[in-house]
C-alpha positions in Angstrom: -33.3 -23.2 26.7 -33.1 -19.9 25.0 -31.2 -17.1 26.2 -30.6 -13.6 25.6 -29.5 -12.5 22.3 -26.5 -9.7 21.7 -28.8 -6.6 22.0 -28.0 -3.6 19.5 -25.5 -1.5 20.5 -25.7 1.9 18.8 -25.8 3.3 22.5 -22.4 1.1 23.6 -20.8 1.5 19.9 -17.9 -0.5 19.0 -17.6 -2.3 22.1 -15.6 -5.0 21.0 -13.6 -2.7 19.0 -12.7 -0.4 22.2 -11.8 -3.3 24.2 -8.0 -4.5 24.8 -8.2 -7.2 22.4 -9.1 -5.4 19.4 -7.1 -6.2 16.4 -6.8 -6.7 12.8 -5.5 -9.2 10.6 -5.4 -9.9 6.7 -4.7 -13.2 4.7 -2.9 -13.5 1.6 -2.9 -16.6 -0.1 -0.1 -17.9 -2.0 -1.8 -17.8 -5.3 -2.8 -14.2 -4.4 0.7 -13.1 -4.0 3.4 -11.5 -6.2 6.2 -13.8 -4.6 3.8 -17.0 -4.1 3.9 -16.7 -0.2 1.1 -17.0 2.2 0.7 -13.9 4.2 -0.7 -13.0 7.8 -1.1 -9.5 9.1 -1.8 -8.4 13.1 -2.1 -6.0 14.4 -2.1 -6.2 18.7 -4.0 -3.4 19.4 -3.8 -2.2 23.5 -4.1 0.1 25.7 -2.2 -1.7 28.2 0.1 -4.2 25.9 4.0 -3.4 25.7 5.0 -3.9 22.3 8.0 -6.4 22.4 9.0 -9.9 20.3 8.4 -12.8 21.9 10.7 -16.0 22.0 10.5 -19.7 23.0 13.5 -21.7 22.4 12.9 -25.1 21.1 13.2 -27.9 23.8 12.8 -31.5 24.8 11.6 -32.3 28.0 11.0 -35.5 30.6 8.0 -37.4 31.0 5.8 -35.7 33.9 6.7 -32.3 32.8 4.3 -29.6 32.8 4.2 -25.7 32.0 2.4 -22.6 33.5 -0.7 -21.7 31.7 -1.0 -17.5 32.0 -3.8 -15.0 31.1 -2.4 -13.2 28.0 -4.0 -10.4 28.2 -3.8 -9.5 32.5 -0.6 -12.2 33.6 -2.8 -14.2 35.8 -2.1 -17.6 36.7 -4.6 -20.1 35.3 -2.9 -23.7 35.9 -0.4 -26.4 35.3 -1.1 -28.5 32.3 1.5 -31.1 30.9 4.2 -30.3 28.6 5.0 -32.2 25.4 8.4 -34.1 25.1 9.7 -31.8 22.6 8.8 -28.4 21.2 9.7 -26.4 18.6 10.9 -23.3 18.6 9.0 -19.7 18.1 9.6 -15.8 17.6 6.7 -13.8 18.0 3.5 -15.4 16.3 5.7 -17.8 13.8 7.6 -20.9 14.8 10.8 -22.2 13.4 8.4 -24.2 10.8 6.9 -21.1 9.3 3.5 -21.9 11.3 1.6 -18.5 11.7 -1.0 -17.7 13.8 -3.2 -14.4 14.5 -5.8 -13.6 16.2 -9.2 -11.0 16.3 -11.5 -11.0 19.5 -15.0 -10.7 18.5 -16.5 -11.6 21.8 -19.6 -13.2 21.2 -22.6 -14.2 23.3 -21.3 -13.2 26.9 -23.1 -16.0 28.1 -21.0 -18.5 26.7 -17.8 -17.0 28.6 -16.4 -19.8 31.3 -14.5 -18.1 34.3 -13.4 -21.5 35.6 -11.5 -21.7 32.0 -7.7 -23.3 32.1 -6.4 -21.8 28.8 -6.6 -18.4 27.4 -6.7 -17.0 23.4 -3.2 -15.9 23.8 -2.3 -19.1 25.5 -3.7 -21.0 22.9 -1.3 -18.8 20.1 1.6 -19.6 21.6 1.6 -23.2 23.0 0.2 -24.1 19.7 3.2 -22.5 17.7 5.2 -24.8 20.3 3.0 -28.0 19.7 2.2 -28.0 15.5 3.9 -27.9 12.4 1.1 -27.0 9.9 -2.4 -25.1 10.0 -4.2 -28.2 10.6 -2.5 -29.5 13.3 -2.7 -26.1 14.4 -6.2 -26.5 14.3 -6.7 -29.7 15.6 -4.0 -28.6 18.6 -6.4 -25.4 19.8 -9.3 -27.6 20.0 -8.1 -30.3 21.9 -6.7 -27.6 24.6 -9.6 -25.4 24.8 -11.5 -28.9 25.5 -8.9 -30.6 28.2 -8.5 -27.6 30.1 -11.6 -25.0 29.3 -11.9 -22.0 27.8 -11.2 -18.8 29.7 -11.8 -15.9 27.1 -15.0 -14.9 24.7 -15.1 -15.4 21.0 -12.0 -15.8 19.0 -11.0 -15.8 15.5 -7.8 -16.9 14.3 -5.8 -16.6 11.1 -3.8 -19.9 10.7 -1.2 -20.6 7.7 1.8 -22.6 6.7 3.8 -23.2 3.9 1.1 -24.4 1.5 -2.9 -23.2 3.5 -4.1 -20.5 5.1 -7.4 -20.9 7.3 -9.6 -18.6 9.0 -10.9 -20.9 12.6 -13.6 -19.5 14.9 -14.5 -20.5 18.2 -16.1 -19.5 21.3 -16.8 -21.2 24.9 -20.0 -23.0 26.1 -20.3 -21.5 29.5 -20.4 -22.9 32.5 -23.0 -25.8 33.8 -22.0 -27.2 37.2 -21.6 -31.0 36.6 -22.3 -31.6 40.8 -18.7 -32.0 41.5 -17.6 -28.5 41.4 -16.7 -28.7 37.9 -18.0 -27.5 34.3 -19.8 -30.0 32.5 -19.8 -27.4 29.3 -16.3 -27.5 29.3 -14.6 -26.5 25.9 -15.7 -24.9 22.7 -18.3 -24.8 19.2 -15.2 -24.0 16.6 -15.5 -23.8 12.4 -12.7 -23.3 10.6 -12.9 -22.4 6.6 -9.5 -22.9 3.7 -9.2 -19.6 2.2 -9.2 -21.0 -1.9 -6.0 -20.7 -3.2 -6.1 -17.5 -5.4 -7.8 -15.3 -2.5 -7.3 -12.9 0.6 -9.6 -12.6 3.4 -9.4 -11.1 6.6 -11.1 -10.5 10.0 -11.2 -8.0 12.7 -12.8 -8.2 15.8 -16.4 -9.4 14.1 -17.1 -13.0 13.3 -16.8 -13.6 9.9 -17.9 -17.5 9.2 -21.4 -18.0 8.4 -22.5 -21.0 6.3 -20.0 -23.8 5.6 -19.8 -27.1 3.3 -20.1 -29.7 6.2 -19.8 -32.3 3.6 -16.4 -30.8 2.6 -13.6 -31.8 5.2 -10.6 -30.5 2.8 -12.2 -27.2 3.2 -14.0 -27.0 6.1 -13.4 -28.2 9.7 -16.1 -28.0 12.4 -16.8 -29.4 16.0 -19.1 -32.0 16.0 -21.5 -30.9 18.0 -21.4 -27.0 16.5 -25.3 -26.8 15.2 -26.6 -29.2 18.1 -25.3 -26.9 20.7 -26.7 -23.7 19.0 -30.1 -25.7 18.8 -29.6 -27.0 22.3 -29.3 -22.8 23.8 -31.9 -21.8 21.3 -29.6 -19.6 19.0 -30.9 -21.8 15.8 -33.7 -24.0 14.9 -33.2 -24.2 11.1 -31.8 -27.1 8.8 -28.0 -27.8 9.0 -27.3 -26.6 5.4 -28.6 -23.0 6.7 -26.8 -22.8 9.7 -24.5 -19.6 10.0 -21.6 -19.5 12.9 -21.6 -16.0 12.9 -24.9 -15.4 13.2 -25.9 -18.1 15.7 -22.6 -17.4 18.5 -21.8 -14.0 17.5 -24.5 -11.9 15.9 -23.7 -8.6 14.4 -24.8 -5.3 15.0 -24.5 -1.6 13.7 -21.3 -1.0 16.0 -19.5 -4.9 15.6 -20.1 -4.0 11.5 -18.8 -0.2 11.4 -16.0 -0.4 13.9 -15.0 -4.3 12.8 -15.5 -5.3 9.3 -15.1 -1.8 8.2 -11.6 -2.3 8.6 -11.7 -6.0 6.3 -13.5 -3.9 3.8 -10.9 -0.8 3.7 -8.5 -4.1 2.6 -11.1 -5.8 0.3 -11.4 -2.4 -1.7 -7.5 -1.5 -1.8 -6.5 -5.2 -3.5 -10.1 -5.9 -5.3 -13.1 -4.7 -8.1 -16.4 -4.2 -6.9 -16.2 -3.3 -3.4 -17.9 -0.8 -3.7 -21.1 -2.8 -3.9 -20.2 -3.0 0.0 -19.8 0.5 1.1 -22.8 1.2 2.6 -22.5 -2.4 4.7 -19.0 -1.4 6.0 -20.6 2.0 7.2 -23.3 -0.2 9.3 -26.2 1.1 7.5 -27.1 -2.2 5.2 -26.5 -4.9 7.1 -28.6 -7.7 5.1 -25.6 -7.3 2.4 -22.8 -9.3 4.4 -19.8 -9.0 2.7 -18.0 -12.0 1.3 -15.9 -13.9 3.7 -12.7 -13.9 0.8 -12.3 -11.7 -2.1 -10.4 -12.5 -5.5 -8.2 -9.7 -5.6 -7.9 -7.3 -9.0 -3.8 -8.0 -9.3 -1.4 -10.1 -7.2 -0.8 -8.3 -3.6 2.7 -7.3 -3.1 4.2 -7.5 0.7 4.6 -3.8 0.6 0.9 -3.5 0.0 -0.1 -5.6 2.9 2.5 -3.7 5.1 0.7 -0.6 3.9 -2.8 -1.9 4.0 -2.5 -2.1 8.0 -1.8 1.5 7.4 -5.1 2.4 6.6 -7.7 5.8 8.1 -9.9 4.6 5.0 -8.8 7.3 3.1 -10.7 8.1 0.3 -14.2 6.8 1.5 -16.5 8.5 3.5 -15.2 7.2 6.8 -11.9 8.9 5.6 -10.6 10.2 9.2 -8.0 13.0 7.9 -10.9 15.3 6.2 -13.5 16.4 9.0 -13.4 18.8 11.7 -12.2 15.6 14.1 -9.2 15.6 12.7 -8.2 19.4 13.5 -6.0 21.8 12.0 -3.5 19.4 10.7 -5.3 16.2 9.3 -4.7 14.4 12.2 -6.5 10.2 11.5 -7.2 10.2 15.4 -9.9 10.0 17.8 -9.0 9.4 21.2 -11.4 7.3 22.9 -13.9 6.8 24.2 -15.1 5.5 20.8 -18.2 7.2 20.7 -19.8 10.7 22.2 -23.1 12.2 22.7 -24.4 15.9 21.6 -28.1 17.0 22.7 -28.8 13.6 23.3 -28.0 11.8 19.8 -25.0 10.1 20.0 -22.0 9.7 17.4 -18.9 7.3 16.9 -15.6 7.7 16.3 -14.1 5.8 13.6 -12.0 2.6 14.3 -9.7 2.7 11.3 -6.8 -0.5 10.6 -4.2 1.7 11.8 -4.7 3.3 15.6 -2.4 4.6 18.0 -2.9 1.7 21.2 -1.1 -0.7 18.7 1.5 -2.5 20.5 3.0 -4.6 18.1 2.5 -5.7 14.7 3.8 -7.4 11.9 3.5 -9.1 8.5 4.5 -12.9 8.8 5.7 -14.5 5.0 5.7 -18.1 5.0 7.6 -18.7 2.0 7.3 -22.8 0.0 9.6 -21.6 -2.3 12.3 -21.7 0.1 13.1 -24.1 3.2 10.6 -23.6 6.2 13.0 -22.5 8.4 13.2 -19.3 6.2 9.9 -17.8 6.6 9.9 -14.3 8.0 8.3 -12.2 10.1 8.5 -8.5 9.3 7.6 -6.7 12.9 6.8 -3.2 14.0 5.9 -1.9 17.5 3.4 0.7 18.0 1.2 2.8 15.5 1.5 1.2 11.5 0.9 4.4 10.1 4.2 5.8 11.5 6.2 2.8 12.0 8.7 0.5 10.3 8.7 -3.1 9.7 12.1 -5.0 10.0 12.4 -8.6 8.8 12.9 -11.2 11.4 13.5 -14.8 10.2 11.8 -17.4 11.9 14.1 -19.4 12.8 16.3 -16.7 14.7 17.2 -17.3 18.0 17.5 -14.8 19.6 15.9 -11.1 20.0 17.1 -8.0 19.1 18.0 -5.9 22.2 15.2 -3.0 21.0 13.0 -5.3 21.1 13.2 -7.5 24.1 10.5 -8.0 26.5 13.2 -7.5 29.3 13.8 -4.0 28.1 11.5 -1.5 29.1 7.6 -1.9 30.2 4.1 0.3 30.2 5.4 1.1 33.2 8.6 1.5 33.0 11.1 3.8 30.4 14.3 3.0 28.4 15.9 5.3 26.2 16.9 1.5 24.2 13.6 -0.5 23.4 11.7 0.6 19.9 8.7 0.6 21.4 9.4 3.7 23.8 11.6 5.6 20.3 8.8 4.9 18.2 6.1 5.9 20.6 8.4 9.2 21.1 8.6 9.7 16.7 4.6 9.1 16.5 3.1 11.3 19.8 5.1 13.9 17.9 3.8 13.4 14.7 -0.1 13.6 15.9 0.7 17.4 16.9 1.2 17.8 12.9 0.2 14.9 11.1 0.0 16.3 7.7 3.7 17.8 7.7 5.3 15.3 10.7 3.9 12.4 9.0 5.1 12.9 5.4 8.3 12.5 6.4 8.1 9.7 8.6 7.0 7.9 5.7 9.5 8.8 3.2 12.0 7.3 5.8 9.5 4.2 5.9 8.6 3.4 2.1 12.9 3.6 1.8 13.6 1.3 4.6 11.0 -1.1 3.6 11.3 -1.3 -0.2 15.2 -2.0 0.7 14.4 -4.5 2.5 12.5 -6.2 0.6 14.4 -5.3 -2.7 17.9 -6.0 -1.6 18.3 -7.1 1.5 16.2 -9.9 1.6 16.8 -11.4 -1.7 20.5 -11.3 -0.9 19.9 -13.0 2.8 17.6 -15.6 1.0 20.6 -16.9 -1.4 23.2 -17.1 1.4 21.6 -18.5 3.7 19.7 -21.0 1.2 23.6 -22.2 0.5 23.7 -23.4 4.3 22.6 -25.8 6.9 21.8 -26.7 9.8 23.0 -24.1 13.0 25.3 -22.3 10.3 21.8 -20.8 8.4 20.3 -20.2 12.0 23.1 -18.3 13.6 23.6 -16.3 10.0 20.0 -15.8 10.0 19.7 -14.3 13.7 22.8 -12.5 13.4 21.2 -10.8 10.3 18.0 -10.5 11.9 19.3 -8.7 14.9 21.7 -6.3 12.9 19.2 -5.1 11.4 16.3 -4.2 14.0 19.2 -2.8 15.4 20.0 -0.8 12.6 16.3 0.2 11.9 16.7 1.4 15.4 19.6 3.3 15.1 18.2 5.8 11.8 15.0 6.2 14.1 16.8 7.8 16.8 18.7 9.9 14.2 14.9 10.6 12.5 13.2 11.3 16.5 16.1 14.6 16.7 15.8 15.5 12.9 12.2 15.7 13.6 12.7 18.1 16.6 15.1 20.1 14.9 12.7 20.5 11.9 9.4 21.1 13.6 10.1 22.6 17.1 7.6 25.2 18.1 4.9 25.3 15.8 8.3 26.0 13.2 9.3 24.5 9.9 13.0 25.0 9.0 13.6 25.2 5.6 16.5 22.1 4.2 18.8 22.0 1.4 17.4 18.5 1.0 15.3 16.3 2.4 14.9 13.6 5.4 16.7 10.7 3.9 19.7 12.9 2.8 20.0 13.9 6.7 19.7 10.6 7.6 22.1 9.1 5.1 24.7 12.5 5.2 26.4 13.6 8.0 26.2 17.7 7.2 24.6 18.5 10.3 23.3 21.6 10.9 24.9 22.2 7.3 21.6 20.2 6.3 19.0 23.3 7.0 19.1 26.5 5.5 21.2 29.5 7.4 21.2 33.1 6.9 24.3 33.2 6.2 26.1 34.5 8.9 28.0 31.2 9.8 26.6 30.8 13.1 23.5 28.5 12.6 21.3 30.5 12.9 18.5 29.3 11.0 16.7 31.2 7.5 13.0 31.2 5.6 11.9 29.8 8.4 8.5 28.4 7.3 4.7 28.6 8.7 2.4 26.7 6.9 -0.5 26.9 9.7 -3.8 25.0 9.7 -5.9 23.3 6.9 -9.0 25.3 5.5 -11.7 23.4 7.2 -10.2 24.7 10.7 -9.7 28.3 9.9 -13.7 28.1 9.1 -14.5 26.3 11.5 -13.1 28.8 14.3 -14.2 31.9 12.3 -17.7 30.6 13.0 -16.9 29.9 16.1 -15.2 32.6 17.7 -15.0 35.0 14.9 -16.5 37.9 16.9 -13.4 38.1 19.1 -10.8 37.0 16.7 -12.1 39.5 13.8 -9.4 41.8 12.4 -10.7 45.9 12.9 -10.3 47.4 9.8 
C-alpha cells in the first residue's frame, strides 16, 4: 500500500537537526590516517542530555539472567530481555576491545516508527559494546535485537569500527501491524550497512547517507533480506534491485535534512579533501540532484588533531560561515539560538546548524589503534561545546571514571562546582558574550593541551603500558587516564577565573604575557599590567568594542538618536 511520503519542509526547517538526537560523527579509516588508526567522531548534541562518561564493568552472569532495557534519550522503562553469560567491559562509546560505535538520528518516514518497540538507538550502542568484539558482530548484534525485541526509535545511522573496518549501518523500523494477538507482526527493522574502503573518510549527520549498494558484494556490503521487498511492499520503490537507494526509499531528503545535515559532512569533506567544492551549492540545499559522495579520498593523511578540530567547525570560510553576518553580533559570535529557523513579512529564514553547537553534551574522538594491543585504543572525550572545549584521552580499557566526569556527579538539574560539564559550560556561556576575544584564548589553552597530549603524553603512556599485562596495564592505564581528566580539570578552573579577571565588564586588562604563562606561572596579579603604584590596581586598560558590520548596522538603525551634534 502506499503511504505518505516525507513532505518538504522549508516551512519546519531542519527538523531533524533541532531535535534531541541531533549529532555528528566522522570516519577515518586507517589507511586515511597519519598514525594508521581507525577514527570515530560524535558529537551528542542535547538540550536535555548531561554530559558525563559512561561505564560498564565487564561481567559473567548465570543462566536466566536478564537486564533492564531503558529509553536513552527520556529514562523510560521499556522491558526485561536476557542477559548474556559474560560481557565485556565499556567506557563511554568504546569497549575494552576497541569496538566503537556512534550514532546520527535522521528520523525517517514517521510511519515506520513502532511505539510498542523493546529496544531503543541508545540501547542498542551500549548493549552492543557489551555483546561484540568487532564491527560485524556489531552489526550482526543490532540487528538481531532490534528484531527479538522491536524497535522503539525512528531512523538511525551508526558509525561502527574496530581494529581493522570501519562501517557506516542504517536502519529504521517497520511500524506497527497488529498480528491479532496484541502484538506487532512488523516487528524489527530494513538495515544496510556499507565498508568505508580502506584509504577513505566518510561521515553522517542526522541525514541518511546510503543510497545504492553492491548486493552481490557481502565483504562490503551487508543488508536485511527483505530491505527492497519491504520498500516495494509500502510503495516507497518500484524499480529494479540494482537501482534501489536506502536513503531515498526510507528516508528521503529535503532542503532542510540537506542544509542543516549533510552540510555539516560536507564542512569535513572540504577541510581533508580536493574538489569539494563541486558540492557547495548541494550542502547549501539549493542543488539537491548532485548528492554528495557517501566517502571521500582525502587530499593528505588526517591527523587526530584535525578530526578533534573538524568537530569544531561554524563552516568558516564558506558562505554558511556563521561568525561574518549581522547574526552573529558585535563580537563574531558562531551562534543562533533556536528555534532553528524564523519568519520576517512572511518569508521565512534558517539558522545555520554548524558541527560545533552549544546543546552538545558530550563528545569525543575514539582511536582504535592495530598497531598496538586492543585493549589500548582510546577515547579522547570532551563535554559540552567542541569549539571551546578540551579533549582528554581515556583508554579503553580504564576502569574506572574520572570524578569530573562521573554521571553520579552533578545533573541538568542539579549543580556541582566538581563535574566538567558544569566548569566547561561556566568557561563557554562566558565566551559567547565575546567570542572573538574570549574564544582566542580558550583555544590557545586547547591547541597546548591537545598537541601535548598527543605528542608526549601519549606516546610515552603507549610504551609503558605496551611493556605490561594483564590488570598491571589496566590499573596503570586508568590511573593515567583519571590523572589526567583530572588535571585537564584542574587548569580549567584556573582558565574559568583568568577569564574573569581578564574580561570582566565589557574590560580587557592588558598582560605581560599571555594565557598559558598564567596558567603555567604562578605571578598572580603580577601577571597583568599595573600602574605602578604597588597596589594592583590595574593599567592600559583595553576597549576594543564591536566589529564593523555592528557599528553599521546600528548607525542605520538608530543613528538618528545616537548621532554625535557637532
Amino acid at each position: 500500500m502506499k503511504r505518505f511520503l516525507i513532505p518538504a519542509i522549508a516551512s519546519l526547517l531542519l527538523a531533524a537537526a533541532a531535535d534531541a538526537d541531533a549529532c555528528t560523527n566522522f570516519i577515518v579509516t586507517r589507511g586515511a590516517s597519519t598514525d594508521g588508526s581507525i577514527m570515530v567522531s560524535y558529537a551528542a548534541d542535547s538540550h536535555q542530555l548531561y554530559g558525563a562518561l559512561y561505564r560498564t564493568p565487564a561481567a559473567k552472569y548465570k543462566a536466566g539472567a536478564t537486564m533492564p532495557v531503558y529509553e536513552w534519550d527520556t529514562g523510560r522503562f521499556l522491558r526485561d530481555i536476557p542477559q548474556v553469560a559474560a560481557t565485556y567491559g565499556t567506557i563511554g562509546n568504546m569497549n575494552e576491545h576497541s569496538l566503537i560505535i556512534g550514532e546520527t538520528t535522521f528520523g525517517g518516514r514517521e510511519e515506520l516508527e513502532d511505539t510498542t518497540g523493546g529496544i531503543d538507538y541508545g540501547s542498542l550502542i551500549y548493549i552492543t559494546l557489551q555483546r561484540a568484539r568487532t564491527a560485524r558482530e556489531a552489526i550482526a548484534t543490532i540487528a538481531e535485537l532490534a528484531n527479538t525485541y522491536g524497535y522503539a526509535s525512528s531512523g538511525e545511522s551508526f558509525s561502527i569500527a574496530d581494529r581493522e573496518e570501519a562501517w557506516i549501518m542504517e536502519l529504521i523500523g517497520k511500524g506497527f501491524e497488529d498480528d491479532g494477538k496484541g502484538g506487532n507482526a512488523r516487528r524489527g527493522i530494513v538495515w544496510g550497512a556499507r565498508r568505508i574502503p580502506d584509504g577513505y573518510v566518510s561521515g553522517h549527520a542526522n541525514q541518511s547517507r546510503i543510497t545504492t549498494f553492491p548486493m552481490d558484494d557481502s565483504e562490503n556490503c551487508l543488508f536485511a533480506p527483505d530491505v527492497v521487498s519491504f520498500a516495494r511492499e509500502m510503495g516507497y520503490f518500484d524499480g529494479e534491485d540494482k537501482d534501489f537507494s536506502f536513503a531515498d526509499a526510507y528516508a528521503p531528503a529535503d532542503f532542510g535534512t540537506i542544509r542543516g545535515c549533510d552540510a555539516r559532512v560536507w564542512a569535513f569533506f572540504r577541510t581533508v579533501a580536493d574538489g569539494m567544492e563541486a558540492y557547495e551549492r548541494y550542502a547549501m540545499g539549493y542543488e539537491p540532484q548532485n548528492r554528495m559522495p557517501l566517502w571521500v579520498k582525502p587530499r593528505t593523511k588526517v591527523s587526530p588533531k584535525t578530526v578533534f578540530d573538524c568537530m569544531r567547525d561554524h563552516y568558516e570560510g564558506t558562505p554558511m560561515d556563521m561568525t561574518t553576518d549581522l547574526g552573529a553580533g558585535g563580537h563574531a559570535c558562531p551562534y543562533r539560538w533556536r528555534p532553528m529557523s524564523f519568519e520576517v513579512d512572511g518569508t521565512k529564514y534558517l539558522n545555520e546548524r554548524a558541527t560545533a553547537t552549544q546543546q552538545t553534551g558530550f563528545w569525543f574522538v575514539a582511536q582504535a589503534r592495530p598497531q598496538l594491543p586492543d585493549d589500548m585504543g582510546i577515547l579522547w572525550f570532551g563535554v559540552d561545546d567542541a569549539a571551546t572545549s578540551c579533549l582528554t584521552p581515556i583508554y579503553c580499557s580504564a576502569t574506572e571514571v574520572p570524578v569530573c566526569l562521573s554521571e553520579q556527579n552533578g545533573s541538568m538539574l542539579e549543580y556541582s562546582p566538581t563535574s566538567a560539564f558544569w566548569l566547561f559550560n561556566r568557561v563557554t556561556n562566558f565566551a559567547y558574550l565575546r567570542y572573538d576575544v574570549v574564544s582566542a584564548d580558550i583555544r590557545k589553552v586547547v591547541d597546548e593541551w591537545e598537541n601535548r597530549m598527543l605528542g608526549i603524553w601519549v606516546p610515552l603512556t603507549d610504551a609503558k603500558a605496551a611493556a605490561m599485562n594483564g590488570k598491571k596495564r589496566k590499573r596503570y592505564l586508568t590511573d593515567n587516564s583519571t590523572a589526567m581528566a583530572q588535571a585537564l580539570f584542574a587548569r580549567w578552573d584556573k582558565l574559568d577565573k583568568y577569564l574573569l579577571l581578564k574580561y570582566i565588564d565589557g574590560n580587557v586588562k592588558s598582560e605581560h604575557a599571555d594565557v598559558l604563562s598564567y596558567l603555567d606561572g604562578d605571578k598572580g596579579p603580577a601577571h597583568f599590567v599595573d600602574n605602578g603604584t604597588g597596589r594592583n590596581i590595574p593599567d592600559k586598560i583595553q576597549w576594543p568594542g564591536y566589529n564593523e558590520k555592528w557599528k553599521r548596522a546600528v548607525a542605520a538603525d538608530n543613528g538618528d538618536v545616537l548621532r554625535i551634534a557637532e
